[in-house]
N, C-alpha and C positions, 0 to 999 in steps of 0.2 A: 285571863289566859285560857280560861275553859272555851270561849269563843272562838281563839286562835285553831287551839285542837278538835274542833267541833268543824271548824272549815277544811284542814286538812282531811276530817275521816268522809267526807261525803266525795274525795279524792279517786284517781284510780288504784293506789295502792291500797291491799286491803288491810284491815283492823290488827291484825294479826302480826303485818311487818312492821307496821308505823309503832306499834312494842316492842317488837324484838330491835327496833332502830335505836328505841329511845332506852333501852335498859343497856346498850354496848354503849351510850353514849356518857349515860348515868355513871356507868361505873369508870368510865374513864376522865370523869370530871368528880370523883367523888362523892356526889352526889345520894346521900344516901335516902334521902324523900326520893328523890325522882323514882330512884330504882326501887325501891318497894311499893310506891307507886304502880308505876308500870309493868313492875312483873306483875302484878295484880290483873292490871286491864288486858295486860297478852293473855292469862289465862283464860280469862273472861272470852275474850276474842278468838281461844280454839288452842291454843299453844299448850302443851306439854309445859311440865314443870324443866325436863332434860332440855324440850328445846329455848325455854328462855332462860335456864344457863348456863347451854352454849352461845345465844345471842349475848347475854350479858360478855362472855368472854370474844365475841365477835364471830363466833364460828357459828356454823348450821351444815347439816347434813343434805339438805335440799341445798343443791349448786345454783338456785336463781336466789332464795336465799341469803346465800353465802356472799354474793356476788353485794349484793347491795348492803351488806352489813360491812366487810371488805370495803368498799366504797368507803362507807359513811365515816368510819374509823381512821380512814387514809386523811378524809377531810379533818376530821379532829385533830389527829395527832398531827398532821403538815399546816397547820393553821390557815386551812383553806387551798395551798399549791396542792394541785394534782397532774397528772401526768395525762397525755393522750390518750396511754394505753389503759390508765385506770376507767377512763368515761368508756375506751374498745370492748374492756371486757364485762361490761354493764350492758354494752351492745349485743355483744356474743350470747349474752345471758336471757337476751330477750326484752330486754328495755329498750324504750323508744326515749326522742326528746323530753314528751312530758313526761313521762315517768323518774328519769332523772332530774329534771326541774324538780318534783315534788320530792324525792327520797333530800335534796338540797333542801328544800323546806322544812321536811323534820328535821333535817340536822341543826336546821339556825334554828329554828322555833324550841327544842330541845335542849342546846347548847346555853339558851337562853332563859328557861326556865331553871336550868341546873345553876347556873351563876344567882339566879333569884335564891333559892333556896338555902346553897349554901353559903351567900354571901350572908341573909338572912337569919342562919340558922333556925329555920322551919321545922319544928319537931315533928316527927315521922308519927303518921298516926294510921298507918298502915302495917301491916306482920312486915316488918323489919327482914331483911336480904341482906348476907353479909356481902362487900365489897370485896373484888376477888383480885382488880389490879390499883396498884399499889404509887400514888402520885411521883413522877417524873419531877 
């Protein structure tokens, strides 16, 4: 897996969002490796503690940000259907083609890891993050 995520960071999204992707993903898969995982590596990568959780909860203060965590979370929860206007305001935000190709990358590569983990039950051997949304 470390391969996988090793390919996406030499991406155009920076270090910094490809965390704040994967800890709103975390928590909405339950995922509690991933997420204390990853809120690790966002801090490492520049992130505030406030802003990855608000990425954990999908929000962010920065509107390009906001935009693609928005995004990511729409893919989650709609099991992949998105709307036109969702990929518009990823446009408006300042995304191109490949840039949403990739923020879709993290979301599968992510999505995918969190099914490992917790299908697994992977004991967390990171400072533990309490899970803030509450499985559907």
């Amino acid at each position: 897996m470390g391969g996988s995520f090793g390919a996406l960071s030499g991406g155009r999204l920076d270090a910094k969002l490809g965390e704040q992707i994967a800890v709103a993903i975390a928590d909405r898969n339950n995922c509690n490796y991933c997420l204390a995982a990853h809120t690790g590596l966002g801090r490492k990568a520049g992130a505030t503690l406030d802003e990855m959780a608000q990425a954990q909860a999908g929000r962010s203060a920065d509107p390009r940000t906001a935009a693609a965590l928005t995004f990511a979370t729409r893919i989650v929860d709609n099991r992949g259907s998105i709307q036109t206007s969702d990929v518009n305001a990823l446009r408006f935000a300042g995304f191109d083609d490949e840039d949403i190709v990739e923020i879709l990358a993290h979301v599968a590569l992510n999505l995918f890891t969190n099914y490992l983990n917790v299908a697994l039950d992977v004991p967390v051997d990171f400072p533990e993050v309490k899970l803030t949304r509450s499985v559907a």
